[in-house]
C-alpha positions in Angstrom: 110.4 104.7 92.9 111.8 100.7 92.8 115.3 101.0 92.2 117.2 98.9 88.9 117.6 96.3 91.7 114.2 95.9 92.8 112.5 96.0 89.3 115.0 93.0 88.0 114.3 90.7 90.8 112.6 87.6 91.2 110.2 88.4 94.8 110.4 90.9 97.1 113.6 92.6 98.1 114.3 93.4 101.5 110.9 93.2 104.2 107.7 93.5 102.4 105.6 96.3 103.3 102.1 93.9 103.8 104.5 92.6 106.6 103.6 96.0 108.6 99.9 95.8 107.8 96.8 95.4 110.2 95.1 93.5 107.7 92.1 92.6 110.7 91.6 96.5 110.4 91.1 96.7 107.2 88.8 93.8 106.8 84.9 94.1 105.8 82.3 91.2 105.7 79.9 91.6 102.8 76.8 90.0 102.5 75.8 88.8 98.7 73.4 86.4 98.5 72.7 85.6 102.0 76.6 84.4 101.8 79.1 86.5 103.8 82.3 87.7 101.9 85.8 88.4 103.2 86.7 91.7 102.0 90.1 93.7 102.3 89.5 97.6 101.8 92.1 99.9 102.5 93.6 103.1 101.5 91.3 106.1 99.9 90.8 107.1 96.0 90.2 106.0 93.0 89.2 102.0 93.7 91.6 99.2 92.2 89.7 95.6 92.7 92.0 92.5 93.0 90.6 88.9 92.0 92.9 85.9 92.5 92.3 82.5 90.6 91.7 78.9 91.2 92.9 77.8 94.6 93.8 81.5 95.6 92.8 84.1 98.3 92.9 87.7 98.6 96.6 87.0 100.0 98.2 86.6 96.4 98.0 90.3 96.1 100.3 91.0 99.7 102.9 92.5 97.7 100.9 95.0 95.3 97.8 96.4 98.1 100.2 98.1 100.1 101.9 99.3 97.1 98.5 100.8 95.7 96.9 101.7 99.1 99.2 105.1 99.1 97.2 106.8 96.6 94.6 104.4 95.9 91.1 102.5 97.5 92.0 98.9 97.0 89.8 96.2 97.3 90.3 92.7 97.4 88.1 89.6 98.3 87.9 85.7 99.0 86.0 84.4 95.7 83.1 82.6 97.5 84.2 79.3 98.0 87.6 80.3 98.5 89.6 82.0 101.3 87.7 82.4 104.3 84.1 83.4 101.8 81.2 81.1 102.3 80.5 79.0 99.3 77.6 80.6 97.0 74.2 79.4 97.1 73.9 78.8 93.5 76.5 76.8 91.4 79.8 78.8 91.0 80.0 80.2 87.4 82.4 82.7 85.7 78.6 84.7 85.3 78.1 84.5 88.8 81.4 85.4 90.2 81.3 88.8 87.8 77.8 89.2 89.7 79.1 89.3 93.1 82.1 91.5 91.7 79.2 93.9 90.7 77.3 92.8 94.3 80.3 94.1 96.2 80.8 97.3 94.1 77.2 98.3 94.9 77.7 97.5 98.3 80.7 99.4 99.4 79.7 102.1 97.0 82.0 101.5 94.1 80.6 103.3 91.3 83.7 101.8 88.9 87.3 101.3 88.7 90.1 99.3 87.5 90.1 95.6 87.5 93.0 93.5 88.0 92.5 89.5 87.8 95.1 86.3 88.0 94.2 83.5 86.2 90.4 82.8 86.9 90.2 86.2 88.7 91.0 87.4 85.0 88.4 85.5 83.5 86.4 86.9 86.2 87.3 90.4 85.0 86.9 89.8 81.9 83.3 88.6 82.1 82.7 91.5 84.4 84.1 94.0 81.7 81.5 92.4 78.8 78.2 92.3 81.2 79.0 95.6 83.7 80.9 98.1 81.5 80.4 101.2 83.9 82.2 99.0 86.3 85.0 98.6 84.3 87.4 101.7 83.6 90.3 99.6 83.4 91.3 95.6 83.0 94.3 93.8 83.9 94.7 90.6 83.2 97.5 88.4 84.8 98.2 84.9 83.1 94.5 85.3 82.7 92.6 81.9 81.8 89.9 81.8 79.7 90.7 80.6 76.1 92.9 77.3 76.0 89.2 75.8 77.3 89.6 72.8 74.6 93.2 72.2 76.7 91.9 72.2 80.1 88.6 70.3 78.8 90.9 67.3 77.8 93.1 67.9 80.8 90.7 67.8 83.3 89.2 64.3 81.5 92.7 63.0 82.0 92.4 63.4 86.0 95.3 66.7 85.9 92.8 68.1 88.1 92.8 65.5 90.6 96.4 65.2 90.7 96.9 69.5 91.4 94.3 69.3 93.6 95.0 66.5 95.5 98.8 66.4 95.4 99.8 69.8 95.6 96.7 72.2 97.4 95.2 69.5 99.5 98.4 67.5 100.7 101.4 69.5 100.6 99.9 72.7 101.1 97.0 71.9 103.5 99.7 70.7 106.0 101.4 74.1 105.6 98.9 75.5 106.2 98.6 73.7 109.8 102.6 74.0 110.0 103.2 77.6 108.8 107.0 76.9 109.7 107.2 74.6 107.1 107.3 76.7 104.7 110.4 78.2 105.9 112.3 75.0 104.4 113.0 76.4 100.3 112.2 72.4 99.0 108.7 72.5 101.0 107.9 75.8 99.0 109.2 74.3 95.5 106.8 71.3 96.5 104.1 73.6 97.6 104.2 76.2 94.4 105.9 74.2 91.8 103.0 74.8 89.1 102.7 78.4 90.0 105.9 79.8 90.6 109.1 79.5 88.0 111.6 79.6 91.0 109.7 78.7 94.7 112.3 78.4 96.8 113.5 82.1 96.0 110.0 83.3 97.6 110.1 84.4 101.2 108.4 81.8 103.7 106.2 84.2 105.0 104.7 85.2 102.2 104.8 81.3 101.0 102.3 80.6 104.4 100.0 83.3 103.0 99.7 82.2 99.6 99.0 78.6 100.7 96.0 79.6 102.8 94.0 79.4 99.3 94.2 75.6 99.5 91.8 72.8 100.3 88.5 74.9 99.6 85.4 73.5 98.9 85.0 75.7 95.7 88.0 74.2 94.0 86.2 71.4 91.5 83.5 74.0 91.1 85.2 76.6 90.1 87.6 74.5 87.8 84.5 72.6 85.9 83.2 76.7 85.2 86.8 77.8 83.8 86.6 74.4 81.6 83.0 75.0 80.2 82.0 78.8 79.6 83.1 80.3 76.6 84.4 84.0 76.6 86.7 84.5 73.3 83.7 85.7 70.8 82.9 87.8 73.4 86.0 89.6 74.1 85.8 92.0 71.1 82.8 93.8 73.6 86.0 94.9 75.8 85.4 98.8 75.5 87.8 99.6 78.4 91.7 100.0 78.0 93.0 96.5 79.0 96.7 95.6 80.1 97.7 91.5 79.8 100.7 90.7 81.5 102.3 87.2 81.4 105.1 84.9 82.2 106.9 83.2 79.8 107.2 79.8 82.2 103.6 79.8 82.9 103.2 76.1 83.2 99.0 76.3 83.6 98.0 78.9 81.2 100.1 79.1 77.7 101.6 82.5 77.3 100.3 81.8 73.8 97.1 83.3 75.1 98.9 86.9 75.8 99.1 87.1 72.2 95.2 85.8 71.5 93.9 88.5 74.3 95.7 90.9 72.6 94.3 90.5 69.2 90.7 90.1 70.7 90.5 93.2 72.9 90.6 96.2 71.1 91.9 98.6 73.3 94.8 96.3 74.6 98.4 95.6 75.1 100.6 93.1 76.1 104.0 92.6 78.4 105.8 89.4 79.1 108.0 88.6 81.8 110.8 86.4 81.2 111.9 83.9 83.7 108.3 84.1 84.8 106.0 81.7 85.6 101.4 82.1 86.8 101.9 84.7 89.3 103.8 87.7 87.8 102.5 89.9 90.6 104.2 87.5 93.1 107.1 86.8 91.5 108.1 90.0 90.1 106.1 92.4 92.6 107.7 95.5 92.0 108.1 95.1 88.2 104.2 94.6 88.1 103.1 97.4 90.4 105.3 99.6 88.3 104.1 98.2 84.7 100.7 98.7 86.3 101.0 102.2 87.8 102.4 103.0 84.8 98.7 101.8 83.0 96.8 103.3 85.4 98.7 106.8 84.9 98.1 107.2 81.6 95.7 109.9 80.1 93.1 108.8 77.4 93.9 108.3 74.1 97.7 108.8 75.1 99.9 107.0 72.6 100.7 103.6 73.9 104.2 102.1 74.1 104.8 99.4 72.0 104.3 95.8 73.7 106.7 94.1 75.1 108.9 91.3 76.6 110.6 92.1 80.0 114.1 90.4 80.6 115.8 90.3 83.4 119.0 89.5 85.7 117.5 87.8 88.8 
């Protein structure tokens, strides 16, 4: 149990227990599509699925697989085109990113279990919750993108895509990613996760070198011109599975407007926002999440849910 301390910080407190992980033994290579897959499955029981967004890698999740892996099968994965994945043979699409999602289940013999997405990875999830229901016991989405499309339509024609991309992933960050040290110095990491994070420099370094290996991947435009152009919101009502959206109320790339919106559209669904909090709420408030989201997964069916939320805190 995370102590008043823990719960009300911003990062981890103390040494993080993915620090003390033998993540090459837990690592799995999955063929989908005649394209390999970089897979992290660890721990035994009912399966947990992690899916990071745009410019991410299985590594945003460090501080929550550990935390799961005692009592739980977790699984998390390099989007192709991300990470260390190969790129997909057909175009990447939202569709076809919920297909490998479903490729993978099959293959490491995942009948269904809970989904947990960040940003695109909650689009992902989403998508994968509408087309694969038996997949999907559980959803939650994190700053999930999605439904301010008309936003990042005009945004993207106004070159805010080239400048995140270029500026921050495949500069600043590529070179830390050469120079893991770098990311020691606290105005390197605000440079680094300034559009992600509400306070960078309080993140540790280590995990900062981790999070950076997401940048500079060849399915970054891709993946961005599919999160601008597929339409999800009409079809969100088809959510059958108990969702939980959690948000940050600095999120600079996805409006925590959209909390709210999700909420109305998925029936079975609540929301929690975390103040002080920017697009990475499992990062920047790691043992808050995992205890808002072992909380969700504890819960029997059809047990009354607490009324949403906003989360305050000290730190």
């Amino acid at each position: 149990m995370a102590s008043a301390t823990e719960l009300d910080a911003y990062g981890a407190v103390g040494r993080s227990a993915w620090q003390d992980v033998e993540w090459d033994a837990h690592r799995r290579w999955i063929s989908v599509e005649s394209r390999w897959v970089n897979v992290i499955d660890i721990g035994q029981g009912p399966a947990l699925i992690f899916i990071h967004g745009l410019a991410g890698c299985w590594q945003n999740w460090l501080e929550n697989i550990p935390f799961f892996a005692r009592e739980h099968r977790v699984i998390a994965m390099d989007l192709p085109g991300f990470g260390e994945s190969e790129v997909p043979v057909e175009q990447i699409s939202i569709s076809g990113y919920a297909r490998t999602i479903e490729a993978l289940c099959e293959a490491l013999d995942v009948e269904g279990g809970v989904i947990i997405g960040n940003s695109m990875g909650g689009f992902i999830g989403a998508e994968l919750a509408i087309c694969f229901p038996a997949r999907v016991e559980r959803l939650c989405l994190v700053g999930a993108a999605g439904l301010s499309i008309e936003k990042l339509r005009t945004e993207r024609n106004r070159g805010v895509r080239r400048r995140a991309e270029n500026i921050v992933f495949f500069n600043v960050a590529w070179i830390a990613t050469r120079s893991p040290a770098l990311t020691a110095r606290p105005r390197l990491r605000r440079m680094i996760l300034r559009l992600v994070a509400a306070h960078p420099e309080r993140l540790p370094g280590p995990l900062t070198a981790e999070l950076v290996k997401g940048a500079g991947k060849p399915g970054f435009s891709d993946a961005l011109d599919a999160l601008c152009y597929y339409p999800i919101r009409d079809r969100l009502r088809e959510i059958a599975c108990p969702t939980l959206i959690v948000w940050g109320d600095k999120d600079r790339l996805v409006p925590v407007k959209d909390a709210a919106e999700f909420q109305r559209l998925i029936p079975d669904s609540r929301k929690v926002i975390y103040s002080d909090t920017a697009h990475l709420p499992m990062v920047e408030r790691p043992a808050r999440f995992n205890d808002d989201l072992r909380a969700f997964l504890e819960e029997e069916p059809g047990e009354e849910e607490p009324a949403p939320g906003r989360r305050s805190f000290a730190g």
